[in-house]
FIKOLZA-1660 file (N, C-alpha, C; in steps of 0.1 Angstrom, whole numbers, plus 5000, padded with zeros to 4 digits):
% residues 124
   i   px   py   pz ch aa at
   1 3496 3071 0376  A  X  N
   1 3494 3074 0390  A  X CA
   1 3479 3076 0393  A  X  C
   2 3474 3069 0405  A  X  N
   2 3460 3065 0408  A  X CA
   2 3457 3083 0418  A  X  C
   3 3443 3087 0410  A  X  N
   3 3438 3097 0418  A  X CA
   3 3447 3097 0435  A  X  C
   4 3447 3106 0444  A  X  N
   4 3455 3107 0458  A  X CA
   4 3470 3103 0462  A  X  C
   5 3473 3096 0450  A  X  N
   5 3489 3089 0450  A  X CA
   5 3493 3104 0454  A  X  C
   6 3504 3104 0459  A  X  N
   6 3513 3116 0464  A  X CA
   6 3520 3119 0450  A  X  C
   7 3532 3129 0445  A  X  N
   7 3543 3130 0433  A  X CA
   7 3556 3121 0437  A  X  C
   8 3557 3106 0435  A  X  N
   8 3566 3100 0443  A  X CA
   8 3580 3102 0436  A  X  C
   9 3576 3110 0418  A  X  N
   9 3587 3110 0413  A  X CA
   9 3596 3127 0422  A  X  C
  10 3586 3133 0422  A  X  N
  10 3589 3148 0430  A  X CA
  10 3599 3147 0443  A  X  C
  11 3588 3138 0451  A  X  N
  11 3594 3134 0464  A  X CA
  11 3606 3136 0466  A  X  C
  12 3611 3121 0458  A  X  N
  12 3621 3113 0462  A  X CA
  12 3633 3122 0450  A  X  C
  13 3631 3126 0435  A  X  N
  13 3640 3137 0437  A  X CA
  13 3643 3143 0444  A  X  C
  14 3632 3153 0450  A  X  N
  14 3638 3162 0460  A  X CA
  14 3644 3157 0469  A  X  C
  15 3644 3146 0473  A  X  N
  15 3652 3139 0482  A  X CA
  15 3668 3140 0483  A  X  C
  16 3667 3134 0463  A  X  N
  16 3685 3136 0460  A  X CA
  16 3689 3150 0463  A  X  C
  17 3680 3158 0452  A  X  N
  17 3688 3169 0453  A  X CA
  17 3687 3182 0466  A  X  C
  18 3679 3181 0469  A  X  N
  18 3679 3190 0483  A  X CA
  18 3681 3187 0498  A  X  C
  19 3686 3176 0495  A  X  N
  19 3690 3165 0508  A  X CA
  19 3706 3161 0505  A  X  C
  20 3706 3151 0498  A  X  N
  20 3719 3144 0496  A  X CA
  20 3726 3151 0488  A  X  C
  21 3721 3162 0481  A  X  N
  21 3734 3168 0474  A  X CA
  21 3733 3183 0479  A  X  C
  22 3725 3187 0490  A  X  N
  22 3727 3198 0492  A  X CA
  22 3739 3202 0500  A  X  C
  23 3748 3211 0504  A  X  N
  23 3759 3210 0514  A  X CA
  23 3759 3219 0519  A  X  C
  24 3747 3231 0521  A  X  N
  24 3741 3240 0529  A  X CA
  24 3733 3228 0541  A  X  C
  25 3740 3233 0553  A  X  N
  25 3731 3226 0566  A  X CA
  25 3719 3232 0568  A  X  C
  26 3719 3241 0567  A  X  N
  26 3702 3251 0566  A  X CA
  26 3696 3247 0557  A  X  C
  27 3700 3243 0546  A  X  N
  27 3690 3245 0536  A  X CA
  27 3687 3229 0535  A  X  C
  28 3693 3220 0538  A  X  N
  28 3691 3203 0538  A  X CA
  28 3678 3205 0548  A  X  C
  29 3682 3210 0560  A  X  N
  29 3674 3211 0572  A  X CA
  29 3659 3211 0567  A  X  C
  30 3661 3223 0562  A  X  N
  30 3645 3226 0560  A  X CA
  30 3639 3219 0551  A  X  C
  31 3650 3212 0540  A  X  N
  31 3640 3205 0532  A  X CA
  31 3639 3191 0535  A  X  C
  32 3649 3190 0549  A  X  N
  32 3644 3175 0553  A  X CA
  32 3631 3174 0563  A  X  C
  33 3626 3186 0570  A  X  N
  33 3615 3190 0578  A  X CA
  33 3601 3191 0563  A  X  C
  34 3607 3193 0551  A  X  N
  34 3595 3191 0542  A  X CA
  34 3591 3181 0541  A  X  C
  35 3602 3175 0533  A  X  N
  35 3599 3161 0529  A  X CA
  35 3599 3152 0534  A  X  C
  36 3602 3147 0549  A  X  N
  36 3602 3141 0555  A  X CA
  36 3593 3140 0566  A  X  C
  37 3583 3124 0574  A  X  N
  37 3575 3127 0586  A  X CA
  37 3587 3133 0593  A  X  C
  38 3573 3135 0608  A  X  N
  38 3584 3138 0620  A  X CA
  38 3591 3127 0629  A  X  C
  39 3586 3116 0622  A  X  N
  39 3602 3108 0631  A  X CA
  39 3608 3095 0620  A  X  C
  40 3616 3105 0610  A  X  N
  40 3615 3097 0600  A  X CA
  40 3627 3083 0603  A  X  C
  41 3628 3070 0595  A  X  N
  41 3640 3065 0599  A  X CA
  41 3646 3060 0584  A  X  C
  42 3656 3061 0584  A  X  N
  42 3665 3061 0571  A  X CA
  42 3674 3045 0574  A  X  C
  43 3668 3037 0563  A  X  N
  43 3678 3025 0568  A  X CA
  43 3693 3025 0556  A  X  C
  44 3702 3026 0558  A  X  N
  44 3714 3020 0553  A  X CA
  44 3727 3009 0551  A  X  C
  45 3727 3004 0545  A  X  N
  45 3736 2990 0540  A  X CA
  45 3744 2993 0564  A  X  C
  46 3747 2999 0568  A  X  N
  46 3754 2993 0577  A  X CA
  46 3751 3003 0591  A  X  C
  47 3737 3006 0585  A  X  N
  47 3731 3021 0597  A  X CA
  47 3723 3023 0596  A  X  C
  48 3713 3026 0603  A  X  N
  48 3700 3025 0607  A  X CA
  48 3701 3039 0610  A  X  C
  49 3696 3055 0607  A  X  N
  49 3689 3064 0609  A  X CA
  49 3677 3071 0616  A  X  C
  50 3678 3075 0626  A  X  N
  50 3662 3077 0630  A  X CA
  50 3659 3092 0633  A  X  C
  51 3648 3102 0629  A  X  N
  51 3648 3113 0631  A  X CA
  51 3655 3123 0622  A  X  C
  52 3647 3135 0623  A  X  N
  52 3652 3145 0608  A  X CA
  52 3664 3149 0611  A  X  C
  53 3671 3152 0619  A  X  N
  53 3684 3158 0625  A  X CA
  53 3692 3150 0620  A  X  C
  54 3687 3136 0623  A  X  N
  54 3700 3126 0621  A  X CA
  54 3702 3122 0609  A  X  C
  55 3691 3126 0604  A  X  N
  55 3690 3124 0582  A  X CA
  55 3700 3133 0581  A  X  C
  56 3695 3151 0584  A  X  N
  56 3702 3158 0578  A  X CA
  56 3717 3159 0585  A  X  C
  57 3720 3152 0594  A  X  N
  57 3735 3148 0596  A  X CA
  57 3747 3138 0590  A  X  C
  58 3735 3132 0588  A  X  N
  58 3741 3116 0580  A  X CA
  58 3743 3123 0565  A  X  C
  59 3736 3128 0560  A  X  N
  59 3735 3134 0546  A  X CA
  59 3748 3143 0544  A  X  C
  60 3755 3150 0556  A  X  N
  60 3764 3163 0556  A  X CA
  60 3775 3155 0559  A  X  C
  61 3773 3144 0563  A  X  N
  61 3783 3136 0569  A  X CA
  61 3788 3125 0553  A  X  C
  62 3781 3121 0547  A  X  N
  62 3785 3118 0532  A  X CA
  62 3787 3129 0521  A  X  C
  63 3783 3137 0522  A  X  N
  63 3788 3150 0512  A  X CA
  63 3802 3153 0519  A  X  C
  64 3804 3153 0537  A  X  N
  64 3819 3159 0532  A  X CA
  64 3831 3151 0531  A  X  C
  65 3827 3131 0531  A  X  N
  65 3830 3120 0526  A  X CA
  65 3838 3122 0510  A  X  C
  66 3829 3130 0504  A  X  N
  66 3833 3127 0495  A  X CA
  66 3839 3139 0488  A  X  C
  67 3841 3146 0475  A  X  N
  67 3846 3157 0467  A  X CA
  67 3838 3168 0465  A  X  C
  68 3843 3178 0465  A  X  N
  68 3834 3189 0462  A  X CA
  68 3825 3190 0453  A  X  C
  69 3827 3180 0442  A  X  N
  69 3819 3179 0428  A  X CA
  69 3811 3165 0430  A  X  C
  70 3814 3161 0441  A  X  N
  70 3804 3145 0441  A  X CA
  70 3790 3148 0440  A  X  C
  71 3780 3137 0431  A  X  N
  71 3767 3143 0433  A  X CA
  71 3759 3130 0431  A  X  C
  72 3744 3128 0440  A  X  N
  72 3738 3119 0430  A  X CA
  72 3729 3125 0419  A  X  C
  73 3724 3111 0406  A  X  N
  73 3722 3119 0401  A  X CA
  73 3706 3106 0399  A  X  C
  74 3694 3108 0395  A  X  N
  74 3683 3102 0392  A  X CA
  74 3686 3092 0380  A  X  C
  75 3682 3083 0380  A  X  N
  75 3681 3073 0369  A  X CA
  75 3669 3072 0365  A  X  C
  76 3661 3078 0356  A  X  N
  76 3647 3073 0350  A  X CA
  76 3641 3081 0362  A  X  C
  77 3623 3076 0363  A  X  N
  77 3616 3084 0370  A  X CA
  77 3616 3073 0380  A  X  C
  78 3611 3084 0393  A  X  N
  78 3605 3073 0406  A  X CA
  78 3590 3068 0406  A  X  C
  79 3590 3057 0408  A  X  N
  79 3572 3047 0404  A  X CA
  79 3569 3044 0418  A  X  C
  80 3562 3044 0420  A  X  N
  80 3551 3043 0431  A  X CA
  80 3538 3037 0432  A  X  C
  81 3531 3030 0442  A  X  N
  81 3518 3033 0446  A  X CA
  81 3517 3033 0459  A  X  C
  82 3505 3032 0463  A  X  N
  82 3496 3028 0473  A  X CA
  82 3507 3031 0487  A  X  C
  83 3514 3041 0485  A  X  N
  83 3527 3044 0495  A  X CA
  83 3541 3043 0496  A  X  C
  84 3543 3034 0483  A  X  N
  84 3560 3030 0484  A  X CA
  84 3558 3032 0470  A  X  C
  85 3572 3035 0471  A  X  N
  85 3579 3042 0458  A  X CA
  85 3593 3038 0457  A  X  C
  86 3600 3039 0446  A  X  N
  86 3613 3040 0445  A  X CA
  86 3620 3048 0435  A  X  C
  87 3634 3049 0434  A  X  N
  87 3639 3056 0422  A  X CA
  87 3652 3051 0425  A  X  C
  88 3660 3048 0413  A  X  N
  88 3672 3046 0406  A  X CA
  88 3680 3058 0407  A  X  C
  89 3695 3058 0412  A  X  N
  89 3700 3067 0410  A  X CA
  89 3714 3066 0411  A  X  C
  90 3726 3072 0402  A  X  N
  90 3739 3071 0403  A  X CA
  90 3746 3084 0413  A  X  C
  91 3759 3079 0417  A  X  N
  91 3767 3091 0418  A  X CA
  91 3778 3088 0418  A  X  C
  92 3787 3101 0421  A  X  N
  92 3804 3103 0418  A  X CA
  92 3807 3114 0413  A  X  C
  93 3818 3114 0409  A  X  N
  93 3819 3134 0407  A  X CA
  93 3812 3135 0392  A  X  C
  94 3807 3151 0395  A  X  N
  94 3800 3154 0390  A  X CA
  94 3807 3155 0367  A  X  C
  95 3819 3155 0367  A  X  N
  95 3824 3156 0354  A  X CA
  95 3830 3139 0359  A  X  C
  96 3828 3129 0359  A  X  N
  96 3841 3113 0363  A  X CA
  96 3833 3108 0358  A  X  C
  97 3836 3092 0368  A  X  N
  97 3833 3080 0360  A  X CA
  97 3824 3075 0375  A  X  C
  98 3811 3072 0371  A  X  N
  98 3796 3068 0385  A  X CA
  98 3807 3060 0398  A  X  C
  99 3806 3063 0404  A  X  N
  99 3817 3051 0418  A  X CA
  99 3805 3044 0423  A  X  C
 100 3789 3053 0426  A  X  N
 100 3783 3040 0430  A  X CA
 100 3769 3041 0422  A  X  C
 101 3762 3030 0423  A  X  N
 101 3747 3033 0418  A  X CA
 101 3739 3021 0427  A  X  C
 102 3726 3029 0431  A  X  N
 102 3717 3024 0439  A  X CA
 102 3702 3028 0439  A  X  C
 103 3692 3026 0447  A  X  N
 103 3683 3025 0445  A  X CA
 103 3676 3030 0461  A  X  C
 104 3666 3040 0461  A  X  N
 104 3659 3045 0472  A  X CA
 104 3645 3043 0476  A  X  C
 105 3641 3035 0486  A  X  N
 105 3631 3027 0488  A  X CA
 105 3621 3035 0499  A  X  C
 106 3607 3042 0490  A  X  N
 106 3609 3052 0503  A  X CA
 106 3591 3045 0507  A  X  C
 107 3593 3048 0521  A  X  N
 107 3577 3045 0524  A  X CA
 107 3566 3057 0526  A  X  C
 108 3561 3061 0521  A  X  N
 108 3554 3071 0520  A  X CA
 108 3539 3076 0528  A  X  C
 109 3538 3082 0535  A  X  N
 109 3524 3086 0547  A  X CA
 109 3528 3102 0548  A  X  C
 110 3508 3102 0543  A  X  N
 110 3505 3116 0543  A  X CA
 110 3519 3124 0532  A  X  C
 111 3518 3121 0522  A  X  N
 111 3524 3123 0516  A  X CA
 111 3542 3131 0522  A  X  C
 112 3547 3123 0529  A  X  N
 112 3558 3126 0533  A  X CA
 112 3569 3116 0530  A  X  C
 113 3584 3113 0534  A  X  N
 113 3588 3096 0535  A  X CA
 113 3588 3098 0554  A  X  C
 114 3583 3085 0551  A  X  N
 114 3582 3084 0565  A  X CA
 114 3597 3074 0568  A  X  C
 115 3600 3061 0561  A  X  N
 115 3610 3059 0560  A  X CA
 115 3617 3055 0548  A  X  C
 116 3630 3053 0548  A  X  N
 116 3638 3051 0536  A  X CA
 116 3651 3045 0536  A  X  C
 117 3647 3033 0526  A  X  N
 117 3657 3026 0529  A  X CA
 117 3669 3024 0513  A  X  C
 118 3680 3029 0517  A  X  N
 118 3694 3035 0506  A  X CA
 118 3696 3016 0505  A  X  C
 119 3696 3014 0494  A  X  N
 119 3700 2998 0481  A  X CA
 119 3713 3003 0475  A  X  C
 120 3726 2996 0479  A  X  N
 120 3739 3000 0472  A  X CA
 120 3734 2988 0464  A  X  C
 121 3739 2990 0446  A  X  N
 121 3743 2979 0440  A  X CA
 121 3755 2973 0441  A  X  C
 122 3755 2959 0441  A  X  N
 122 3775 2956 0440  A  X CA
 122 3781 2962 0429  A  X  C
 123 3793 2963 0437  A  X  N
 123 3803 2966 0426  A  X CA
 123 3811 2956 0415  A  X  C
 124 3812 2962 0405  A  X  N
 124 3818 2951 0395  A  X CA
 124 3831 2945 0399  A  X  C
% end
């Protein structure tokens, strides 16, 4: 990582875990007002996202989708430069068998995501 690069592997962790796997609405909240700009937009396979409310909605809205033990989980570290980053990551219940694995494409300003775009891989 080049001198000024942001921590893209930190980031976008904290992305999973204090965003997508948190199921406190307070506590997603706040950490999507960290880590996120202020008018972030989240692209998904069939939804387009815009703004922190509507992250931390969409986020509460897939956690209660799914099982009380669902989680994602990081695959390897997140790589970055010059503002974009990514990271590898699985989920499904937390003791099972992965249901999905994908990839988080984030764009990065002033060290925030400004936007982010969720990569399902196909299924077998």
């Amino acid at each position: 990582m080049s001198t000024g690069e942001p921590d893209y592997d930190r980031l976008l962790r904290s992305n999973l875990e204090r965003v997508f796997n948190e199921r406190n609405a307070a506590r997603r909240s706040a950490a999507v007002a960290e880590l996120f700009g202020a008018d972030p937009v989240m692209f998904e396979p069939a939804n387009v996202v815009r703004g922190q409310s509507a992250i931390v909605d969409a986020a509460g809205q897939l956690l209660a989708q799914f099982g009380a033990d669902f989680a994602f989980v990081p695959i390897g570290n997140a790589v970055g430069h010059h503002g974009l980053a990514r990271l590898s990551w699985q989920a499904g219940p937390r003791i099972g068998p992965v249901a999905v694995t994908g990839t988080d494409v984030a764009e990065i300003v002033d060290g925030r995501i400004a936007r982010l775009w969720v990569l399902l891989n196909p299924t077998a």
